[in-house]
C-alpha positions in Angstrom: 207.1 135.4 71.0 203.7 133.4 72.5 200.9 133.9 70.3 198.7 136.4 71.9 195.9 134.1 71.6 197.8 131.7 74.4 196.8 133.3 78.0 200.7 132.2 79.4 201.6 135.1 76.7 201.6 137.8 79.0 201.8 137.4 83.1 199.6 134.4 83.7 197.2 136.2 84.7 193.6 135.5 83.4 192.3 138.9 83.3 195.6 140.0 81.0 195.3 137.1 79.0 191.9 137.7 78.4 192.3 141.4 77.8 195.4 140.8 75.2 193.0 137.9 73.3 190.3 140.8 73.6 192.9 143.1 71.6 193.2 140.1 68.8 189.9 140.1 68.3 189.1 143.5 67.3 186.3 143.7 65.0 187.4 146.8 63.2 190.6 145.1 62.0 190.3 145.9 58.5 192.2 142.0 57.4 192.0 139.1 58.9 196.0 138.9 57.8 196.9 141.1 60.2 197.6 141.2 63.8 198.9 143.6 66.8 202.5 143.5 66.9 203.4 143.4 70.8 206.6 144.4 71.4 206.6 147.1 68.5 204.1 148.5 70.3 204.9 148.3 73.4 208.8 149.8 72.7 206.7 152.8 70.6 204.5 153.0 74.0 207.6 153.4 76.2 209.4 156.1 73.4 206.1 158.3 72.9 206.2 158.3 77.4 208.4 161.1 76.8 206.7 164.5 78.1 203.8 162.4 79.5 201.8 163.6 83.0 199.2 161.5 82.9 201.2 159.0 85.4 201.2 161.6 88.1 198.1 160.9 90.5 196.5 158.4 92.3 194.3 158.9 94.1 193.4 156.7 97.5 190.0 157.1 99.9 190.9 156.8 103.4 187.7 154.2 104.2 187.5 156.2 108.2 187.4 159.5 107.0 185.9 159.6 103.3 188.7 161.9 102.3 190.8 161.5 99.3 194.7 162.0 98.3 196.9 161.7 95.9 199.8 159.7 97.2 202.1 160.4 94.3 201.7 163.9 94.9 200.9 165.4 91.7 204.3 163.3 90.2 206.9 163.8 93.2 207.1 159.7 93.5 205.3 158.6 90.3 207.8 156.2 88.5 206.3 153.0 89.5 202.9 153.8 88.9 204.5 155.4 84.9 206.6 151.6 85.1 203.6 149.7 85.8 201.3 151.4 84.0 203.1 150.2 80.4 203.8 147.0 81.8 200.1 146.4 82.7 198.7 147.6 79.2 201.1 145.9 77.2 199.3 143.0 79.2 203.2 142.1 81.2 202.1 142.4 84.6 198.4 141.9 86.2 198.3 145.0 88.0 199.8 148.1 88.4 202.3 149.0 91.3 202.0 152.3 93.6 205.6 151.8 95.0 209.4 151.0 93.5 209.5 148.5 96.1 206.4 146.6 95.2 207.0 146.8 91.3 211.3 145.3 92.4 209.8 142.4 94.2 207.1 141.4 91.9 210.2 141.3 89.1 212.5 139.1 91.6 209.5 136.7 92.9 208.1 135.9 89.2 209.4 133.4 87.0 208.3 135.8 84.5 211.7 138.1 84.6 215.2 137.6 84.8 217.8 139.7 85.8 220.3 141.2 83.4 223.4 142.4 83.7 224.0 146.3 83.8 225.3 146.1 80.7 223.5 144.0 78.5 220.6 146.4 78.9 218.3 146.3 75.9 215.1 148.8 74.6 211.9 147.7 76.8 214.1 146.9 79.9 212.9 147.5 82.9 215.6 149.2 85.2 215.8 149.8 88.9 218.1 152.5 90.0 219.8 152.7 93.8 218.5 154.7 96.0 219.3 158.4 96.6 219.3 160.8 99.5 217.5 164.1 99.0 218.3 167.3 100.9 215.3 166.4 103.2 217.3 163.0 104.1 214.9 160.9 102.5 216.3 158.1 100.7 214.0 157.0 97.1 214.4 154.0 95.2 213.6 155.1 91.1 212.6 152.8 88.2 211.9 153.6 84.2 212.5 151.6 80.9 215.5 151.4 78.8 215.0 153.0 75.0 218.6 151.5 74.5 221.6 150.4 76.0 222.4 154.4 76.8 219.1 156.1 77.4 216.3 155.3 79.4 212.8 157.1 80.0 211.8 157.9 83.9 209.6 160.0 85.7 211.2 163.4 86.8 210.4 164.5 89.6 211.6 168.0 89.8 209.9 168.8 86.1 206.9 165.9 86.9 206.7 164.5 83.9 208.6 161.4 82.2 211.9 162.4 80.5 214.3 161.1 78.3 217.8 160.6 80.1 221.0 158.6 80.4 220.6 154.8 81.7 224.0 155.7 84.5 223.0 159.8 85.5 222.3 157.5 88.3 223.8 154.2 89.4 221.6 151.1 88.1 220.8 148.6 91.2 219.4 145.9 88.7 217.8 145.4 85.4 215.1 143.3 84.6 213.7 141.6 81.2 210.2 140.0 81.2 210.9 136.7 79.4 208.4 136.9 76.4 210.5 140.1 75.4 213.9 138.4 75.7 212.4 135.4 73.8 211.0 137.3 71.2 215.1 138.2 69.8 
């Protein structure tokens, strides 16, 4: 894994890089030996997800009217936000991602992430299911994290909260592995 110290560590992004070198540099680290183990942390981050809310709002002003809402309606289509959210603190990505859509071609477009196959999946994958229809006909793409090559960790719509599930309760579209992850085996 990239020394957290090097800014191409994370997304290539200069705010990440600087927030991750930030992290290193923690005054109250009791040693000077030790040092933040990413990808423990950011695996433990995606496991303790588990029961979470706090991915369900956000909040948008509409600049004409002043008025606010929360377009992910109190967790109904949270899961890229919850995706994103990780990604971005573990210092992945350089922003987070309102929409499935967005966070799927960020993953295709940068040289950051390659594709896996469905069943190579790994623990700190991210994984895009296909789309489903609802009784309402609307059709919604999904996304969570793998904790293993069986179960994964989503948001839930009907409960609103993430959840611990199997990776195929739904079929997977494509997988994704952000590179200083899969260098870091």
């Amino acid at each position: 894994m990239p020394s957290v110290n090097t800014p191409s560590a994370c997304c290539g992004d200069r705010r990440a890089a600087n927030f991750i070198r930030e992290i290193d540099i923690l005054p109250n680290m009791p040693d000077a030996n030790l040092e933040i183990s990413q990808k423990e942390t950011y695996l433990k981050a995606i496991e303790n997800s588990a029961g979470s809310r706090q991915y369900n709002s956000l909040y948008v002003r509409f600049k004409n009217s002043g008025k606010t809402k929360d377009i992910l309606e109190n967790g109904e289509y949270s899961c890229a936000v919850f995706v994103s959210s990780l990604l971005f603190l573990a210092g992945i990505i350089d922003k987070q991602r309102a929409t499935v859509e967005s966070l799927k071609k960020f993953c295709e477009r940068s040289n950051n992430w390659k594709q896996i196959n469905n069943d190579k999946v790994q623990a700190g994958d991210v994984i895009f299911w296909e789309k489903k229809k609802y009784k309402e006909e609307t059709e919604h793409s999904h996304a969570g994290f793998a904790l293993n090559g069986k179960e994964a960790v989503s948001t839930f719509y009907k409960e609103k909260k993430v959840i611990k599930h199997s990776i195929y309760e739904r079929d997977v579209d494509v997988v994704y592995r952000h590179l200083w992850f899969a260098e870091s085996n």
